[in-house]
C-alpha positions in Angstrom: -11.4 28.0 10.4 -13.1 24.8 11.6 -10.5 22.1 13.2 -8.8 19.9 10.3 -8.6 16.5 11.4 -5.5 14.2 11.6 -4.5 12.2 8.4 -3.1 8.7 8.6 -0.5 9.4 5.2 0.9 6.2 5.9 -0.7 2.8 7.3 0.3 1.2 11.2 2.5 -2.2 10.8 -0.3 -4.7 12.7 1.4 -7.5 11.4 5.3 -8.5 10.7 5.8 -12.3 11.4 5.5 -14.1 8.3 9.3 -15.2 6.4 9.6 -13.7 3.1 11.7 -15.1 -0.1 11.8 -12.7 -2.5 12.3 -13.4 -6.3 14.0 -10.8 -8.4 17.0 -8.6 -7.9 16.0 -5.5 -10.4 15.9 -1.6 -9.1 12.1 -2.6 -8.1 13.0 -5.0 -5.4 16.5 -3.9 -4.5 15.2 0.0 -3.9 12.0 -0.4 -3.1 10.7 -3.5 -1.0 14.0 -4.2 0.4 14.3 -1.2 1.3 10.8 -0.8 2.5 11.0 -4.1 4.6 14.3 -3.0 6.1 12.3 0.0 7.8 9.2 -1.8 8.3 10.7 -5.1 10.2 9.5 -7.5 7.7 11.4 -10.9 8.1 13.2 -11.4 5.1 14.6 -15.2 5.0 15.7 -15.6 1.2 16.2 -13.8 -2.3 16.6 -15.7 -6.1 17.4 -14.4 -9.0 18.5 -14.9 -12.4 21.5 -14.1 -12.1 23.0 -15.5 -8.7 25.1 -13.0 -9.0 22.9 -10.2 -8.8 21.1 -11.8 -6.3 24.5 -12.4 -4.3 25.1 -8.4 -4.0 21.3 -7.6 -3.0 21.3 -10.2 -0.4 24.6 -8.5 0.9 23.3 -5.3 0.8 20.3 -6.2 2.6 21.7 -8.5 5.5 19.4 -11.7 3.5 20.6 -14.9 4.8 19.9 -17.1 2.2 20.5 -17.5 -1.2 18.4 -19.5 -3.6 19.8 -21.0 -6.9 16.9 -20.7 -9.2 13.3 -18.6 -8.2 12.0 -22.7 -8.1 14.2 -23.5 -5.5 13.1 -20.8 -3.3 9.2 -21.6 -4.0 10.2 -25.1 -2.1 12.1 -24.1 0.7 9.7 -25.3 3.3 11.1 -22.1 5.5 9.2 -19.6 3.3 5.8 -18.2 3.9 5.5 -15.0 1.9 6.5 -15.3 -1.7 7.2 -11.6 -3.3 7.7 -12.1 -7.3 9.3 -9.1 -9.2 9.6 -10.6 -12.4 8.6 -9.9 -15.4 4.5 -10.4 -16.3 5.2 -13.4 -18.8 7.4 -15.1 -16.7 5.4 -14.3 -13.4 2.1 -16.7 -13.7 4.5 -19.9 -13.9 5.9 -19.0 -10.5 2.6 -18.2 -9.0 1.6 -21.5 -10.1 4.6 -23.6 -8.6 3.7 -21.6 -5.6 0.2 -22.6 -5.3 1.4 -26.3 -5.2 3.7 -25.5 -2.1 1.6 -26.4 1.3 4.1 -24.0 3.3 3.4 -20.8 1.1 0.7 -19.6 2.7 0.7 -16.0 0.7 2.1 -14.2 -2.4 2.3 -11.1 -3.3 2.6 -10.7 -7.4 3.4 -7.8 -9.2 1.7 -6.2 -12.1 0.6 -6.4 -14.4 -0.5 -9.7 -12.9 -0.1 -11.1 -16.2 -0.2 -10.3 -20.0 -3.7 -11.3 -20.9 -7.3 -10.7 -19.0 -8.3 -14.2 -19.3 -4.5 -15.3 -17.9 -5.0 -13.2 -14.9 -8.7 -14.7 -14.4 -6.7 -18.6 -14.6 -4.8 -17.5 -11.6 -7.8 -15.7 -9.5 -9.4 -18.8 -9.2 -6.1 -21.4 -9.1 -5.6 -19.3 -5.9 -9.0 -19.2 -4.7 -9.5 -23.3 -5.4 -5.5 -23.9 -3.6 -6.9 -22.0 -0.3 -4.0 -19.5 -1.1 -4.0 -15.7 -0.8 -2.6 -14.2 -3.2 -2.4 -10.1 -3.4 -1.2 -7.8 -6.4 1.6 -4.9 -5.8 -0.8 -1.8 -7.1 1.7 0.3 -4.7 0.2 4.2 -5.9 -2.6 3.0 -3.5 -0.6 3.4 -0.6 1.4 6.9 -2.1 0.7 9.2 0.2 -1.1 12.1 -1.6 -3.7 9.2 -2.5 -4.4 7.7 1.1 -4.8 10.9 2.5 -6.7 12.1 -0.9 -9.3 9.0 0.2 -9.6 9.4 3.5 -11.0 13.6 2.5 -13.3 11.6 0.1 -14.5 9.1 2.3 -15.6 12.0 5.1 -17.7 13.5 2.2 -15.3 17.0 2.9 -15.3 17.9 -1.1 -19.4 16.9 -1.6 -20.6 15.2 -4.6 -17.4 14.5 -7.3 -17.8 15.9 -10.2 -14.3 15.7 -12.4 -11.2 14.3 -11.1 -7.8 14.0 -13.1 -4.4 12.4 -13.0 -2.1 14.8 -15.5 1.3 13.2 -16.4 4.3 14.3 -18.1 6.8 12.7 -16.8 9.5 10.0 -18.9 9.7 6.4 -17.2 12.2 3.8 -17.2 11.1 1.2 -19.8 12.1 -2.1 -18.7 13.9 -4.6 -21.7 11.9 -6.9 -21.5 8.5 -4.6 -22.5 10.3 -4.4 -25.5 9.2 -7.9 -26.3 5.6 -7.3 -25.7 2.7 -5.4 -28.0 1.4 -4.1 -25.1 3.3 -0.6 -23.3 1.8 2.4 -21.6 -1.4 1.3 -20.4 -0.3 -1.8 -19.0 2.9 -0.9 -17.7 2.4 2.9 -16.3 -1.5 3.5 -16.7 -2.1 0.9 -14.4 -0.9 2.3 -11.7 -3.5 5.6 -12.4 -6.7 3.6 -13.7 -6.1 1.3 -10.7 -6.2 4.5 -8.3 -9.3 5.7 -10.3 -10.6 2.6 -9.1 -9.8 3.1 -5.3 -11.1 6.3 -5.1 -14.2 6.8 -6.8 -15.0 2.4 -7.4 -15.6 0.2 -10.6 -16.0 3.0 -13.8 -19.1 1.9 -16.4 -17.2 2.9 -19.4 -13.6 4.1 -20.9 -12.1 5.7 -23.8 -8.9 5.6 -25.0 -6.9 7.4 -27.6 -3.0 7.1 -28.0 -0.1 8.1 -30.4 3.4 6.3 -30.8 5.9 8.3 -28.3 8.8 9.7 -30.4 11.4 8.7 -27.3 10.5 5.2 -27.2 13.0 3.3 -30.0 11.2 0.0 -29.9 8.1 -1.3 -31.6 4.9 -0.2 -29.7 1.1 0.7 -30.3 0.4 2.7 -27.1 2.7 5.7 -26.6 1.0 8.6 -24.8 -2.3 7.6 -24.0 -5.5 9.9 -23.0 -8.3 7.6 -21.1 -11.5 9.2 -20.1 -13.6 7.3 -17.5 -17.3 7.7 -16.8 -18.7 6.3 -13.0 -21.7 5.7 -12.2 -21.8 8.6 -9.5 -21.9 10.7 -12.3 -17.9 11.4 -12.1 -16.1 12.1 -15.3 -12.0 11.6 -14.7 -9.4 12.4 -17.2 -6.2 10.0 -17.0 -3.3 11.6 -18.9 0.2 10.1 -19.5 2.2 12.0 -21.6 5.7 9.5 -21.7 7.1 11.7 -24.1 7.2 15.0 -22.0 9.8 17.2 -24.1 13.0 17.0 -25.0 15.4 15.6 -22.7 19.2 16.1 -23.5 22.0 18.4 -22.1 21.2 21.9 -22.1 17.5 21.4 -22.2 15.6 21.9 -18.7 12.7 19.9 -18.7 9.9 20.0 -16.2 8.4 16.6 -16.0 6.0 16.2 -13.0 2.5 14.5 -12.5 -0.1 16.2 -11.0 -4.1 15.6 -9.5 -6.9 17.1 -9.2 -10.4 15.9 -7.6 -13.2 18.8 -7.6 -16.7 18.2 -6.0 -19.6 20.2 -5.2 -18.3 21.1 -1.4 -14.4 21.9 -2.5 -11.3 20.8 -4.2 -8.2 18.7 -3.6 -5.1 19.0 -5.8 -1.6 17.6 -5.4 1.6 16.5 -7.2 3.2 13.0 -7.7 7.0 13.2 -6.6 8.5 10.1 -8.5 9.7 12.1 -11.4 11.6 14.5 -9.0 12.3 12.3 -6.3 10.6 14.0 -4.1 7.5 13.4 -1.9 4.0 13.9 -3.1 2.1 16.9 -1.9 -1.8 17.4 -1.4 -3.8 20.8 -0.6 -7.6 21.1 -0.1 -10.4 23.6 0.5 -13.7 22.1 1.4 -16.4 24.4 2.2 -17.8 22.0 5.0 -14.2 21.0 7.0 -11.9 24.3 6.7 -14.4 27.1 5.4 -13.0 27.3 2.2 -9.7 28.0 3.2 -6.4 25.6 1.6 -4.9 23.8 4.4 -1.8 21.3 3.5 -0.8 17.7 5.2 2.3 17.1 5.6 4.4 13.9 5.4 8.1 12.8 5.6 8.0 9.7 3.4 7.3 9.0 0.1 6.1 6.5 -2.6 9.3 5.0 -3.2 10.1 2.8 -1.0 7.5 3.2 1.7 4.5 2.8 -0.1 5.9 -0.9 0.1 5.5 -1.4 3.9 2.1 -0.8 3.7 1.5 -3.2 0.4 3.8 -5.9 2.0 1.6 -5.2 6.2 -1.5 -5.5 4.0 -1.0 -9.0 2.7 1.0 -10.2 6.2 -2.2 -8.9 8.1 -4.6 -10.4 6.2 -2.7 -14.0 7.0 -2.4 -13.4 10.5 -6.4 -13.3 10.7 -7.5 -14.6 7.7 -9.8 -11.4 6.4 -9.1 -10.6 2.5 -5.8 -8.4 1.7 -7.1 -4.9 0.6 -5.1 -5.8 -2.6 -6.6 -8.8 -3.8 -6.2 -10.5 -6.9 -9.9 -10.7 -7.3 -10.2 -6.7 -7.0 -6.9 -6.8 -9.5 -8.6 -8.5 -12.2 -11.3 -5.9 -12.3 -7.8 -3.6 -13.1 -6.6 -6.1 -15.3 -10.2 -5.8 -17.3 -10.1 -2.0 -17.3 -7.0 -2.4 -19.0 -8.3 -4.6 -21.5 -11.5 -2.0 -21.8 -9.0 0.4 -22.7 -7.1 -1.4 -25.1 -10.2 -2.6 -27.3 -11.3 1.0 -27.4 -8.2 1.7 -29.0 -8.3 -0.8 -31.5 -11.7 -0.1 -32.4 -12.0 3.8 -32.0 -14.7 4.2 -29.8 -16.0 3.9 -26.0 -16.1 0.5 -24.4 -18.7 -0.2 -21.5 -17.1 -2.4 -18.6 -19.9 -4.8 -19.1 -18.4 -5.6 -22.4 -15.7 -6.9 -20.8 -16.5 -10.5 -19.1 -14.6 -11.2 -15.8 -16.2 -14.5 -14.9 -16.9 -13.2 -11.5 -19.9 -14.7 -10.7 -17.8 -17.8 -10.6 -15.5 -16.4 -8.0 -16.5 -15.1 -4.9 -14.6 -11.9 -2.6 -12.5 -9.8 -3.6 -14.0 -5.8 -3.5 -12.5 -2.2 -3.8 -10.5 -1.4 -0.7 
């Protein structure tokens, strides 16, 4: 078997010097980034909340020095250079906004969705661009494991020519409360994460499809349940993604067996691997490629996993694009394009048929930057 190269599963910290204030409390930032930046080195400096409360306990847990009444307060302290919002999407584009006004933030890094609406999200592409600002979007499955190393085999040209790809889900997530407000569920909130990937692996699809059906699980008004979104690129590659939020039965005495899985099969070999969120587990990958291991199935191996460390490397991209001023590799410019594939989706629901990107107008010749990473 020919030599299998060395994989890079998670990125190098280049870049740690930039102060951080941190808005939100929630599982999200107290598990995850806190968590993340802890390992990483990242210079946390402040944390608000709405409760001070809650934001009292993180910042104990955490070793943060500085408490912030309101998430407004923290925008203005003049010691804070990073902004990371983890707030819910129709309360986010406010804060972004108070931020851009603030001559000592220098970078933000916003959750998604970035907001509720494609032509929102557009607004505050272009507020950044014209304030000088950089401002980056938390699409953290980019920097899962299984998926960096799954692009770095694709970007040697080890499986060939792509010809199908899929990401399979059954797996039950945590609805937040405050999705219960919104019309909008599965695609926004949990298919972004897998049409966003889509979009990092194989680059902008021409056209989508979209079926759903109302989850049984889910008490609260919604439209999309599970949802089933085929993708056509212009490579030819035809990609399935799949999540099934309703998975089975879950109660005592029943054993379910929720788990995501990939697959990615070209004309040279295949890749395949599992998602570990739902288990708690690290993802996995495997691979045969007729050109790099003579159709045998070799296996990288990692120690960490999506949650939390995919956050050092989402936090190290947007801290390393401000120490040299190049683009973060998540920018909000590449986001919209997300944000529209979303919206793709969503009128192909409503109006039972395929929707061609084109359809959907991003005003991007009015913006400049801002390409798949």
């Amino acid at each position: 078997m020919k030599d299998v190269p060395d994989f890079t599963p998670d990125p190098e910290v280049r870049t740690r010097q930039f102060r951080i204030g941190c808005i939100g409390a929630g599982m999200i930032m107290a598990e995850c980034h806190l968590a993340a930046y802890k390992e990483a080195g990242f210079p946390v400096a402040a944390i608000a909340s709405r409760t001070l409360s809650r934001a009292q306990g993180v910042a104990d847990r955490w070793g943060i020095p500085k408490i912030a009444a309101t998430p407004e307060e923290l925008i203005e302290d003049p010691s804070i250079e990073v902004l990371d919002i983890a707030y819910p999407p129709d309360q986010q584009p406010a804060l972004i906004r108070h931020a851009l006004r603030q001559p000592h933030i220098r970078g933000i890094l916003a959750q998604k969705p970035l907001a509720l609406t494609l032509a929102e999200a557009i607004a505050i592409r272009d507020e950044a661009a014209a304030a000088g600002k950089v401002l980056s979007v938390n699409q953290n499955m980019r920097y899962d494991q299984s998926m960096r190393v799954l692009k770095q085999i694709l970007d040697r040209g080890d499986l060939g020519e792509i010809v199908f790809a899929q990401i399979d889900m059954h797996a039950i997530p945590h609805w937040q409360t405050f999705l219960e407000d919104y019309d909008r569920l599965t695609l926004a909130n949990m298919a972004v994460h897998h049409l966003d990937v889509l979009r990092f692996l194989f680059g902008d699809p021409e056209e989508i499809t979209t079926v759903t059906r109302k989850d049984p699980r889910t008490r609260f008004e919604h439209g999309d349940g599970i949802t089933v979104s085929t993708l056509r690129f212009p490579s030819g590659v035809l990609a399935l993604s799949l999540e099934d939020v309703w998975s089975g039965p879950r109660e005592e005495g029943y054993k379910d067996d929720q788990h995501i899985g990939f697959r990615v099969e070209g004309t040279e070999g295949v890749a395949k691997g599992t998602i570990g969120w739902p288990t708690g587990a690290a993802s996995t990958l495997t691979y045969a490629s007729r050109k790099a291991t003579n159709g045998e199935w070799v296996t990288p191996a990692w120690d960490t996993m999506w949650f939390p460390h995919a956050f050092v490397g989402v936090m190290e991209q947007l801290q390393h694009a401000l120490a040299t001023g190049t683009p973060p590799a998540l920018s909000v410019a590449d986001n919209v394009r997300t944000v529209a594939l979303i919206e793709a989706g969503y009128r192909s629901i409503a109006e039972r048929r395929t929707v061609r990107l084109s359809e959907i107008d991003t005003q991007e010749e009015r913006h400049q930057g801002g390409t798949p990473s």
